[in-house]
MDTraj code that builds the backbone (N, CA, C; nanometers):
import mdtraj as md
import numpy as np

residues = "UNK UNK UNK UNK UNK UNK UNK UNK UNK UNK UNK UNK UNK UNK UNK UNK UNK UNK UNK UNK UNK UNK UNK UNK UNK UNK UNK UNK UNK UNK UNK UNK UNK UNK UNK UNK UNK UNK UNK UNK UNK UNK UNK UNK UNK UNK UNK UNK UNK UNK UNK UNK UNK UNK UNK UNK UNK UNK UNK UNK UNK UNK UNK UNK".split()
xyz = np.array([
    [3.0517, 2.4708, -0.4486],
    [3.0298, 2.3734, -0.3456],
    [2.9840, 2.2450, -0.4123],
    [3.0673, 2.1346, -0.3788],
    [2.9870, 1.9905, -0.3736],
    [2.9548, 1.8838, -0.2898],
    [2.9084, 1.8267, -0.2926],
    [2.8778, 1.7078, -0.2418],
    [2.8896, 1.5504, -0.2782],
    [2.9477, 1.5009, -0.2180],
    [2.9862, 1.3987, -0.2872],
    [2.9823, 1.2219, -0.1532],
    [2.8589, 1.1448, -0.2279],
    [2.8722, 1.0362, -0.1263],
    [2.9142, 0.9209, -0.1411],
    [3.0023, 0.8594, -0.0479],
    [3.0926, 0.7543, -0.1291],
    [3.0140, 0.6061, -0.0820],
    [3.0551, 0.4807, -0.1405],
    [3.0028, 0.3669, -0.0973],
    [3.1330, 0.3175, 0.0122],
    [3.2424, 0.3583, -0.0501],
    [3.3225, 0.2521, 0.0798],
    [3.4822, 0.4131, 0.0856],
    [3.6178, 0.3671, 0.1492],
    [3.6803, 0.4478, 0.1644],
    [3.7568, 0.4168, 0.0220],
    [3.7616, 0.2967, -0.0733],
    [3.8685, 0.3664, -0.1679],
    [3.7884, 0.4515, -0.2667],
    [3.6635, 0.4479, -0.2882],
    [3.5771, 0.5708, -0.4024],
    [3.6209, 0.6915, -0.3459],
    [3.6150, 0.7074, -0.2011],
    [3.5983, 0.8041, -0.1432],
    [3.7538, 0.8632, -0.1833],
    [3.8868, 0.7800, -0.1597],
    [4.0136, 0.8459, -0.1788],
    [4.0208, 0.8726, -0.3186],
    [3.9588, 0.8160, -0.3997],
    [3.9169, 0.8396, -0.5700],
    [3.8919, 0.9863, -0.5924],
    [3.7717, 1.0211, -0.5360],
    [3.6848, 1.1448, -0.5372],
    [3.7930, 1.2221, -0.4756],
    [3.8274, 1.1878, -0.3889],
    [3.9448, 1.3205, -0.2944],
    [4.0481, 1.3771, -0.3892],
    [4.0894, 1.2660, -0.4230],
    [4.2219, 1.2388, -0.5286],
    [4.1852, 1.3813, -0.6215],
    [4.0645, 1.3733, -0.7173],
    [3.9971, 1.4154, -0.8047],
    [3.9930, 1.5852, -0.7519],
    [3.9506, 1.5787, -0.6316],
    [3.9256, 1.7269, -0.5962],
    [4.0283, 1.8147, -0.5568],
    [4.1330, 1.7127, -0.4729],
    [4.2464, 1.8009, -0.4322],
    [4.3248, 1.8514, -0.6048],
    [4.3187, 1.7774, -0.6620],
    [4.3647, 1.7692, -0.7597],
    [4.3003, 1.9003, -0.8700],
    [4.2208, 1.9500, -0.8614],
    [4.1309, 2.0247, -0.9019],
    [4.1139, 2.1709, -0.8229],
    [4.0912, 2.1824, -0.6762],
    [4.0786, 2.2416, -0.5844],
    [4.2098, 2.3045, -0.5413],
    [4.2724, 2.1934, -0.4872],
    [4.4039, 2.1998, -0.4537],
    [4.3458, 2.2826, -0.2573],
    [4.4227, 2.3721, -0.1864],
    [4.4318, 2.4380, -0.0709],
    [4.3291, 2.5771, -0.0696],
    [4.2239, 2.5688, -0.2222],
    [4.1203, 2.6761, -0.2311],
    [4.0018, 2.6218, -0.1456],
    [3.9817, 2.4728, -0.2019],
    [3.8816, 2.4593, -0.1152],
    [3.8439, 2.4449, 0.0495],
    [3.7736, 2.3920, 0.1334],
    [3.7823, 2.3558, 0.2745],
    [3.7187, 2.2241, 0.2263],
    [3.7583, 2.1007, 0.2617],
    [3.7065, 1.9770, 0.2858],
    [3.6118, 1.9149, 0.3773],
    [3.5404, 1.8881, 0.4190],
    [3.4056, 1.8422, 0.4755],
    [3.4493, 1.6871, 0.4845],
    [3.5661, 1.5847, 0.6169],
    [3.5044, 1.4930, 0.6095],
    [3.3601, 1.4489, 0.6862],
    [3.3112, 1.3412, 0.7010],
    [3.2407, 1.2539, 0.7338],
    [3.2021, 1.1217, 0.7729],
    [3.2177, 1.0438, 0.8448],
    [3.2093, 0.9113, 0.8260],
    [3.2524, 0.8663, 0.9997],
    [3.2870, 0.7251, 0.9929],
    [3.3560, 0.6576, 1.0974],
    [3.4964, 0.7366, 1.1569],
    [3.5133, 0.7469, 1.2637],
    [3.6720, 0.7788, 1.3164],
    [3.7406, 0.7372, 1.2213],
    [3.8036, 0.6204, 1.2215],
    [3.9206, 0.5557, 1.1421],
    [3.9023, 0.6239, 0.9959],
    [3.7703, 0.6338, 0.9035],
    [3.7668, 0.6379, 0.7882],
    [3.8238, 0.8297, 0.7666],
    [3.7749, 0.8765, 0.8470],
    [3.7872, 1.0181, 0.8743],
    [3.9585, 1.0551, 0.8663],
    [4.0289, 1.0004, 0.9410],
    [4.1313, 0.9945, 0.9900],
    [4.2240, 0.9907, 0.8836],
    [4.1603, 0.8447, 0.7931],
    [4.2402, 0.8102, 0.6919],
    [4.1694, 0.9111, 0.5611],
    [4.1064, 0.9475, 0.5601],
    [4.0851, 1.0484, 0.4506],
    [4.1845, 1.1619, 0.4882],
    [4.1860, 1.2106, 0.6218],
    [4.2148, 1.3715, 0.6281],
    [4.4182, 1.3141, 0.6040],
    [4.4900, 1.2191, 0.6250],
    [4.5805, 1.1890, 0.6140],
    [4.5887, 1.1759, 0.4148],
    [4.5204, 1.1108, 0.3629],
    [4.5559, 1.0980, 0.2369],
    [4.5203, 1.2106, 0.1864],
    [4.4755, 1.3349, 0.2113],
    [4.4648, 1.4371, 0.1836],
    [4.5950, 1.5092, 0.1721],
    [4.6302, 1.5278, 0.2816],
    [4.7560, 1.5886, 0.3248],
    [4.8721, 1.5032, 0.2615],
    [4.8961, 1.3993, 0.2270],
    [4.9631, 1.3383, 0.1638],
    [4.9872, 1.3881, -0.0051],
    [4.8359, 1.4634, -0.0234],
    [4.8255, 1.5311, -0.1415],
    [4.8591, 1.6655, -0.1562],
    [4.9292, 1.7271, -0.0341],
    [4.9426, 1.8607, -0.0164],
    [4.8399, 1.9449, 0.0423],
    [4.7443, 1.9020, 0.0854],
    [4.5976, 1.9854, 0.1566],
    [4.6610, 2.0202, 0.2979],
    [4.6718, 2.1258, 0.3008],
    [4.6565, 2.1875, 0.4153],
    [4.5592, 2.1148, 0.5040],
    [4.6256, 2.1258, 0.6856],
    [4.5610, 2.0561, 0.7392],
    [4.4557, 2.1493, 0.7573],
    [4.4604, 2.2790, 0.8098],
    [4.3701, 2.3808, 0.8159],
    [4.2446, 2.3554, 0.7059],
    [4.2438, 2.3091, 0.6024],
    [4.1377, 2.3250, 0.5214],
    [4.0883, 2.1613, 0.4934],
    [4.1321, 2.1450, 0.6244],
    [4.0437, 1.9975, 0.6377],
    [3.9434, 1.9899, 0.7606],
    [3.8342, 1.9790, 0.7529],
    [3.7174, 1.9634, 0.8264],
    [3.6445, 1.8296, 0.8748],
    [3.6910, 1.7797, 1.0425],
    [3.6452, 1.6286, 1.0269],
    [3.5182, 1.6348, 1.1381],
    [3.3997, 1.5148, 1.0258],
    [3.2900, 1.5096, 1.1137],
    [3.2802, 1.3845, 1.1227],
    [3.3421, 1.3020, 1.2638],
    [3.3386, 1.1754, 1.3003],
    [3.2425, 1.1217, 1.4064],
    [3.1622, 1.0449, 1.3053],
    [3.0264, 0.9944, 1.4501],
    [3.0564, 0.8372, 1.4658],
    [3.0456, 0.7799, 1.5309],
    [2.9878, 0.6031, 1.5998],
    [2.8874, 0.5718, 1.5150],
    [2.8790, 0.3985, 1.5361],
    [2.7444, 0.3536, 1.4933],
    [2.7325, 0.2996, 1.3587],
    [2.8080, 0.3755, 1.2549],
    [2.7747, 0.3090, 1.1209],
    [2.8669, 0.1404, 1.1451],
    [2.7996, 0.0925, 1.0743],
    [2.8963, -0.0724, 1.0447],
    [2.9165, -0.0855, 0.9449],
])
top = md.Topology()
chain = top.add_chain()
for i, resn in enumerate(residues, 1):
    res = top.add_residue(resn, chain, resSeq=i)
    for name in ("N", "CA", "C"):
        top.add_atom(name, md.element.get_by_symbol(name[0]), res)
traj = md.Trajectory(xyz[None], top)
């Protein structure tokens, strides 16, 4: 298990990049963040071959 916190969404597609890449459809993904940012992670995921099933989205309001 890791954890990993990003400053903006391209570190974050960096780090993804890194894990799918590593992980590949073993792991389950944990997003986090804004709708839109969520959205666009769990898409560039799958763009990487991640199963949508082993994508996990936790989208809240409020951050700016």
């Amino acid at each position: 298990m890791d954890y990993s916190k990003s400053a903006n969404l391209s570190q974050s597609k960096k780090r993804l990049k890194q894990a799918a890449e590593q992980y590949g459809n073993k792991a389950i993904y944990l997003l986090a963040g804004r709708p839109g940012d969520t959205e666009a992670m769990k898409k560039f995921l799958e763009d990487k071959g991640i199963d949508s099933k082993q994508i996990k989205l936790d989208s809240f309001r409020g951050l700016k």
